[in-house]
Backbone as a printed PyTorch tensor [residue, N CA C, xyz], in Angstrom:
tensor([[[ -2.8790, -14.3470,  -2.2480],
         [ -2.6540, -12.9680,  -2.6860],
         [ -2.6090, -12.9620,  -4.2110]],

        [[ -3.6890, -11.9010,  -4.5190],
         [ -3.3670, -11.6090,  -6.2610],
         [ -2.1230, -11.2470,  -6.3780]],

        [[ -1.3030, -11.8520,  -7.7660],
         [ -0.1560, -11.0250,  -8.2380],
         [ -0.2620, -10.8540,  -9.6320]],

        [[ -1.5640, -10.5510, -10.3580],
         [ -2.2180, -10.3290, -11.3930],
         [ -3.9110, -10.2550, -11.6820]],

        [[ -3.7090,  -9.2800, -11.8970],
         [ -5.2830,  -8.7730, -12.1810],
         [ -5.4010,  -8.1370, -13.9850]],

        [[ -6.8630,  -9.3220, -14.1340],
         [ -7.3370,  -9.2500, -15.6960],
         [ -8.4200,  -8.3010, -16.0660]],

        [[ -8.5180,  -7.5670, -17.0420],
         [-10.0910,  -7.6470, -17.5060],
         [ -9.6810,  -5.9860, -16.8530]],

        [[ -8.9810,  -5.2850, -16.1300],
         [ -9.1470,  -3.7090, -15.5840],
         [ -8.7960,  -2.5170, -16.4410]],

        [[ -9.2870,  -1.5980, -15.8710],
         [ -8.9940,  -0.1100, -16.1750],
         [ -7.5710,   0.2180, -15.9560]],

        [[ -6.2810,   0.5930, -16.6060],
         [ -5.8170,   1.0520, -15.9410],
         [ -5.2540,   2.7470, -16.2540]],

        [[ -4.9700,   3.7460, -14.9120],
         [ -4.4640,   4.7450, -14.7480],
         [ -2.8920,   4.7810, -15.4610]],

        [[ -2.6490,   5.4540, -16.3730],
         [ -1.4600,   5.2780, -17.1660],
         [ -0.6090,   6.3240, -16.1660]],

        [[ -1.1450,   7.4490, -15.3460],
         [ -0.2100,   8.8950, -14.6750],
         [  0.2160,   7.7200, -13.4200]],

        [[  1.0370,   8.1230, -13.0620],
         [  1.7140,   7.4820, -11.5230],
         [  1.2350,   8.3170, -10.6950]],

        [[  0.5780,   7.9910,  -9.6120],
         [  0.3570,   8.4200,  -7.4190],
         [  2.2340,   8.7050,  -7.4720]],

        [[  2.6970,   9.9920,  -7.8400],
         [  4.1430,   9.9330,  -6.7220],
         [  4.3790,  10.4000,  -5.7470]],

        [[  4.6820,  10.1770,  -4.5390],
         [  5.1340,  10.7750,  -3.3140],
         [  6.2710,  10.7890,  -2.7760]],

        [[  6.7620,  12.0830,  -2.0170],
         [  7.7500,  11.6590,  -1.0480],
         [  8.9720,  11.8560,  -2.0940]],

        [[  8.9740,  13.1960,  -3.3000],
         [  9.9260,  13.3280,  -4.3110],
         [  9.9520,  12.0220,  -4.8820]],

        [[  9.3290,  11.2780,  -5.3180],
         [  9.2840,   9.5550,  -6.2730],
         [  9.8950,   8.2560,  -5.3080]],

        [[  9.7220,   8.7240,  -3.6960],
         [ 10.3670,   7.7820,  -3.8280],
         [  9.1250,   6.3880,  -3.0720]],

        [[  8.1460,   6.9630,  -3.2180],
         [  7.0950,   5.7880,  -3.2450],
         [  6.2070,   6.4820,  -4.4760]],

        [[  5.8360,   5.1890,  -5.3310],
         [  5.0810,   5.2110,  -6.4140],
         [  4.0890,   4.2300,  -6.9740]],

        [[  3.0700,   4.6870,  -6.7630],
         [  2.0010,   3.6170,  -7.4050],
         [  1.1040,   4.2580,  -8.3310]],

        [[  0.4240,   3.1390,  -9.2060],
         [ -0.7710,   2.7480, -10.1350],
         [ -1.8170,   2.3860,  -9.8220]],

        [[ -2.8990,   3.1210, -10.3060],
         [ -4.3100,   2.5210, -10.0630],
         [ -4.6600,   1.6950, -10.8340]],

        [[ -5.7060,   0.5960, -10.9110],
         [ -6.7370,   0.0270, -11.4890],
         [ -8.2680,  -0.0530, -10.9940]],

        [[ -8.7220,  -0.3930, -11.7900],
         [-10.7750,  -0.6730, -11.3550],
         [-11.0730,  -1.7720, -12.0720]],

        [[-11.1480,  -2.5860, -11.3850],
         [-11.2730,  -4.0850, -11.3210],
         [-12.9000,  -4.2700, -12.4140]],

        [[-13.0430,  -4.9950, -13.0690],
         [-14.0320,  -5.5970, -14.1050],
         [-15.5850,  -4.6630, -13.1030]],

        [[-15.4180,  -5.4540, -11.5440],
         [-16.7800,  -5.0360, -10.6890],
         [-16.3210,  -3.8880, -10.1960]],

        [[-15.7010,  -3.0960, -10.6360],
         [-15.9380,  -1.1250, -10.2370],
         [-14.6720,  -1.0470,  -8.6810]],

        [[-14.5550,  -2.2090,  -8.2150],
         [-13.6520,  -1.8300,  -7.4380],
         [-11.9150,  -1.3050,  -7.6130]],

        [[-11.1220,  -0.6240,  -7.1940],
         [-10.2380,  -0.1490,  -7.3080],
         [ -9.3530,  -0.0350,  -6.4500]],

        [[ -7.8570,  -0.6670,  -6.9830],
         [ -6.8300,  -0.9450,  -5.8220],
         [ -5.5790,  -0.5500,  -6.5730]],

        [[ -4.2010,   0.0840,  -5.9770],
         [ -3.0530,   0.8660,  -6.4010],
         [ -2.0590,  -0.2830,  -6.1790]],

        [[ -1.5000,  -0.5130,  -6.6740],
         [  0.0030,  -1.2250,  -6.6440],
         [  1.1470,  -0.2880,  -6.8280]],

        [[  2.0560,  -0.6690,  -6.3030],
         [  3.1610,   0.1940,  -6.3910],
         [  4.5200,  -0.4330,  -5.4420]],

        [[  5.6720,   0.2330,  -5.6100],
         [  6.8150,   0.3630,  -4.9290],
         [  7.3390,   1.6970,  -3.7270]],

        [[  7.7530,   1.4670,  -2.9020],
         [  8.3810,   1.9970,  -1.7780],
         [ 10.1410,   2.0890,  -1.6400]],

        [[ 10.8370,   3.0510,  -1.7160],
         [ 11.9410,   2.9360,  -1.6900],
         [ 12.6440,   3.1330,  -0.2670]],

        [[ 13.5860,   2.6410,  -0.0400],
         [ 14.0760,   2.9430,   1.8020],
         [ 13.8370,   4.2800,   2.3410]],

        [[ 13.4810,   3.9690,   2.8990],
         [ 12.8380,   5.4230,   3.8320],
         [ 11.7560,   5.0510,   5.0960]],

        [[ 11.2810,   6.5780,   5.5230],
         [ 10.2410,   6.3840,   6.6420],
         [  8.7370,   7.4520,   5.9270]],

        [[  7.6920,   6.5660,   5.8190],
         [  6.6970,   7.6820,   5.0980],
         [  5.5240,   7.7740,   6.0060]],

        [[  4.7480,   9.0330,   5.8610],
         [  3.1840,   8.7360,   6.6240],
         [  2.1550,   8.7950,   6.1190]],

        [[  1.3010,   8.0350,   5.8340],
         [  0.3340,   8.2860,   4.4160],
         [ -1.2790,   8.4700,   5.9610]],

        [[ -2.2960,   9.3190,   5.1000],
         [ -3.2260,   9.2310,   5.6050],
         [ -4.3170,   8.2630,   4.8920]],

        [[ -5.4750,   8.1370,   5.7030],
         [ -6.6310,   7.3230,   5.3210],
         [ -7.8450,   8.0650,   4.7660]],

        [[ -8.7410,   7.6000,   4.1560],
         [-10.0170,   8.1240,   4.0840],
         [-10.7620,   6.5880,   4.4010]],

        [[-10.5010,   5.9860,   3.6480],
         [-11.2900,   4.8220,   3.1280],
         [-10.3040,   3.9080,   4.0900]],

        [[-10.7660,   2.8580,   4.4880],
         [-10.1290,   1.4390,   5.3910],
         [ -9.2110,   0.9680,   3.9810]],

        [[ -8.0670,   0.6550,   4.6340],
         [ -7.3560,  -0.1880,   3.1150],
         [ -6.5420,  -1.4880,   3.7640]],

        [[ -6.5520,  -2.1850,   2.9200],
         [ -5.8350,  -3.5380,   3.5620],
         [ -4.3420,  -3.5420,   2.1310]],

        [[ -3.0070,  -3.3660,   3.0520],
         [ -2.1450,  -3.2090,   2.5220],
         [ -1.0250,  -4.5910,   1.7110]],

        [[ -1.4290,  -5.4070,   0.9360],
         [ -0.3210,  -6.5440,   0.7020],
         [  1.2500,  -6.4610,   0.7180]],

        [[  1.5180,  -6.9880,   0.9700],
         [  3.1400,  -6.7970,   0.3950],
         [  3.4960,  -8.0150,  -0.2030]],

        [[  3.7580,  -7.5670,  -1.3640],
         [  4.1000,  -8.6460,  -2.8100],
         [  5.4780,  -9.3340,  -2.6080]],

        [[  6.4920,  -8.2470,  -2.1030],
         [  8.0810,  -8.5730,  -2.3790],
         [  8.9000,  -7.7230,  -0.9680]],

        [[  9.5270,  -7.6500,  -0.9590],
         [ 10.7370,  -6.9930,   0.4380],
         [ 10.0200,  -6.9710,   1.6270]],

        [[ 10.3150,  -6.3220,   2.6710],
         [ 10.0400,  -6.2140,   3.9720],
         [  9.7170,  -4.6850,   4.3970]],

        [[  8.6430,  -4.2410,   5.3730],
         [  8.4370,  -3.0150,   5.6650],
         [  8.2880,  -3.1810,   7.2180]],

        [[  8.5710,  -2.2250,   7.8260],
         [  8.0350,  -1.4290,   9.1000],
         [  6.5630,  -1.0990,   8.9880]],

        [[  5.5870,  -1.2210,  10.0810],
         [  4.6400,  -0.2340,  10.0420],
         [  4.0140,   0.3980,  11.1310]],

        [[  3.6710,   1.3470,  11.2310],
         [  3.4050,   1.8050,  12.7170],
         [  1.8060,   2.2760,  12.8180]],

        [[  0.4460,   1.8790,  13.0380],
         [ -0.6680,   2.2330,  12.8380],
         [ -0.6790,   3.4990,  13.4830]],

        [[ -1.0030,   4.4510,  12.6140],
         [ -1.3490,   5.4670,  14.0140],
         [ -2.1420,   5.6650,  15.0770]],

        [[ -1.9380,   6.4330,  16.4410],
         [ -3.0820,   5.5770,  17.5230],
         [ -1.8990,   4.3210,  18.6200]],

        [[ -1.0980,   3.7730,  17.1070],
         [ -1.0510,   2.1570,  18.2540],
         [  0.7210,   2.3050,  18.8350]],

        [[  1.5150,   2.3450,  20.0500],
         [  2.6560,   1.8810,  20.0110],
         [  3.4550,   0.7430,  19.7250]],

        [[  4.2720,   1.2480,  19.1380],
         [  5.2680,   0.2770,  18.3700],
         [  4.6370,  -0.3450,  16.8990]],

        [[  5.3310,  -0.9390,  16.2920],
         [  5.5960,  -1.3510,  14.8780],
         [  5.8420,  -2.8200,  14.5140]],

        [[  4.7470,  -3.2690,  13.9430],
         [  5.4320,  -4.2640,  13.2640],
         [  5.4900,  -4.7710,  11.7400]],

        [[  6.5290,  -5.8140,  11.4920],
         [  6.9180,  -6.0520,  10.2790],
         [  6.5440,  -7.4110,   9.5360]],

        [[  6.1500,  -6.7960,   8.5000],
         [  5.5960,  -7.1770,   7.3430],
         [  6.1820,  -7.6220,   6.1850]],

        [[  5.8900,  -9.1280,   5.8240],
         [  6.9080,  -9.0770,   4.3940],
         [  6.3380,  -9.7850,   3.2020]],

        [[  6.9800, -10.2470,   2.2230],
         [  6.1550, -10.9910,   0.9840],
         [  5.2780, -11.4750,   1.3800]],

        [[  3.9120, -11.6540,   1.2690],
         [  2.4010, -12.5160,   1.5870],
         [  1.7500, -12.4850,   2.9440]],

        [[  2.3410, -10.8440,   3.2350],
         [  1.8080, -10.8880,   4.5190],
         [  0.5550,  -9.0400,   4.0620]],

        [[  0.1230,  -9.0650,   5.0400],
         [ -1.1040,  -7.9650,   4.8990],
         [ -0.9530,  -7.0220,   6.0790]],

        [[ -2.0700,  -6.1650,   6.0760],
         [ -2.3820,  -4.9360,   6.9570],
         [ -3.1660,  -3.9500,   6.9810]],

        [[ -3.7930,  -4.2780,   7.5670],
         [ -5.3460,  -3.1500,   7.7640],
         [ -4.9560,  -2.2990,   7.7750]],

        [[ -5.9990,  -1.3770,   7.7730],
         [ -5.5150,   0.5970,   8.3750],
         [ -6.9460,   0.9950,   8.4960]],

        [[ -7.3340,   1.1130,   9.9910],
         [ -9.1150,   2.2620,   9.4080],
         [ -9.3510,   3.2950,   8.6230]],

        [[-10.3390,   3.3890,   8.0920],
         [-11.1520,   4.5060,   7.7510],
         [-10.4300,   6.1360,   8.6830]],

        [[-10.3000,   6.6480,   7.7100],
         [-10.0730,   8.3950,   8.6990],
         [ -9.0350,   8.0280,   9.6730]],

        [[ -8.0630,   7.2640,   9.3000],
         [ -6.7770,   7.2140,  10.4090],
         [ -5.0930,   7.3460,   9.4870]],

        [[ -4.1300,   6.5220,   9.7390],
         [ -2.9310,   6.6610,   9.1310],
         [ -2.3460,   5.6820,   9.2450]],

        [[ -0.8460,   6.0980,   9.0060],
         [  0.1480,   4.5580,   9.2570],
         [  1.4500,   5.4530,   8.7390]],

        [[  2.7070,   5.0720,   9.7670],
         [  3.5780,   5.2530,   8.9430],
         [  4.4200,   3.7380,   8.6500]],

        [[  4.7550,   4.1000,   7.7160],
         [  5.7700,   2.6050,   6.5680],
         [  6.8870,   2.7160,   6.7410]],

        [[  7.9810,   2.1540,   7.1460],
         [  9.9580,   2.3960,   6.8100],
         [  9.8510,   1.2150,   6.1930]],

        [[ 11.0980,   1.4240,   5.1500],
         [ 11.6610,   0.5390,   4.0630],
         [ 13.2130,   0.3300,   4.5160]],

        [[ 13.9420,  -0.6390,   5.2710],
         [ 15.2600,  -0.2780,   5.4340],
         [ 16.0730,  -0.5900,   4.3890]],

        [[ 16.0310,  -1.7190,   3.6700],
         [ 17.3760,  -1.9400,   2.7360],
         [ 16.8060,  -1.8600,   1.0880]],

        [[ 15.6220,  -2.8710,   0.7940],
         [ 15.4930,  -3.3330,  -0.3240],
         [ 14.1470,  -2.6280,  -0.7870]],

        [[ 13.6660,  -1.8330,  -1.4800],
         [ 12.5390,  -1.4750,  -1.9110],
         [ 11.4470,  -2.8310,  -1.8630]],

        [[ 10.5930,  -1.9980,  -1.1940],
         [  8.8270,  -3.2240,  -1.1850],
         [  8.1410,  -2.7580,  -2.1700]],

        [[  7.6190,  -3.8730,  -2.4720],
         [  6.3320,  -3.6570,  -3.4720],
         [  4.9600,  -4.0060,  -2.8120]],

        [[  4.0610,  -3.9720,  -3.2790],
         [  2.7850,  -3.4470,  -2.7810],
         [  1.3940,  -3.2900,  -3.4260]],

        [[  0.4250,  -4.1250,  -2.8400],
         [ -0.9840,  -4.0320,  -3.3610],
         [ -1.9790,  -3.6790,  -2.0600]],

        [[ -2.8700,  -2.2960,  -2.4790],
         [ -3.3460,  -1.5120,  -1.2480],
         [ -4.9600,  -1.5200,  -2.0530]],

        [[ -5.6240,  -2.9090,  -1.3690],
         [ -6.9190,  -2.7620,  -1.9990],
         [ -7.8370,  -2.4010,  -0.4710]],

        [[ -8.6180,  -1.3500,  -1.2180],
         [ -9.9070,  -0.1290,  -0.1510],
         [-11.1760,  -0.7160,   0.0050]],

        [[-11.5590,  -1.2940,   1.1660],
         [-12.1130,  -2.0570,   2.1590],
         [-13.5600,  -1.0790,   2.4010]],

        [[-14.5260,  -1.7780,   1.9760],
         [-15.8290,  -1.2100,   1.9410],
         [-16.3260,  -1.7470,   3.7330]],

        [[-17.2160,  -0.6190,   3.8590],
         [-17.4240,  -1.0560,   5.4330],
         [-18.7850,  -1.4390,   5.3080]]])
């Protein structure tokens, strides 16, 4: 797992949601691609899809629930997670804010 990326663009405005309490940053990588990092604070969120994204988690622990699938599972430092194209996911954060790298998966 990257935990630093050189050579990019970056978006100085913050992605905030959910009243701030998930927040991320964009970049566009040297080859045009583009992936958001950010933090999640305790809570339960539902983000939608356009694009397939494969979700990292850098630091803490999350819930996740694909939409479509029953039940949830959990995810923590150096672990990952798909999501299709045109679908969702919801995320819970229980104790410690997660951090997060959500790079968008060309089909």
């Amino acid at each position: 797992m990257c935990m630093q990326f050189l050579n990019v663009t970056a978006e100085a405005k913050a992605n905030i949601y959910f009243d701030g309490k998930v927040v991320s940053h964009g970049v566009t990588l040297a080859d045009g691609t583009t992936k958001t990092f950010g933090i999640i604070y305790p809570g339960s969120y539902h983000f939608g899809t356009e694009k397939a994204e494969r979700m990292e988690i850098t630091d803490g622990t999350c819930q996740v629930t694909l939409d479509g699938v029953d039940g949830s599972d959990t995810f923590t430092a150096g672990e990952h997670f798909d999501v299709p194209a045109d679908s969702g996911f919801t995320i819970s954060v229980d104790d410690i804010i997660c951090q997060y790298v959500c790079s968008y998966i060309e089909s």
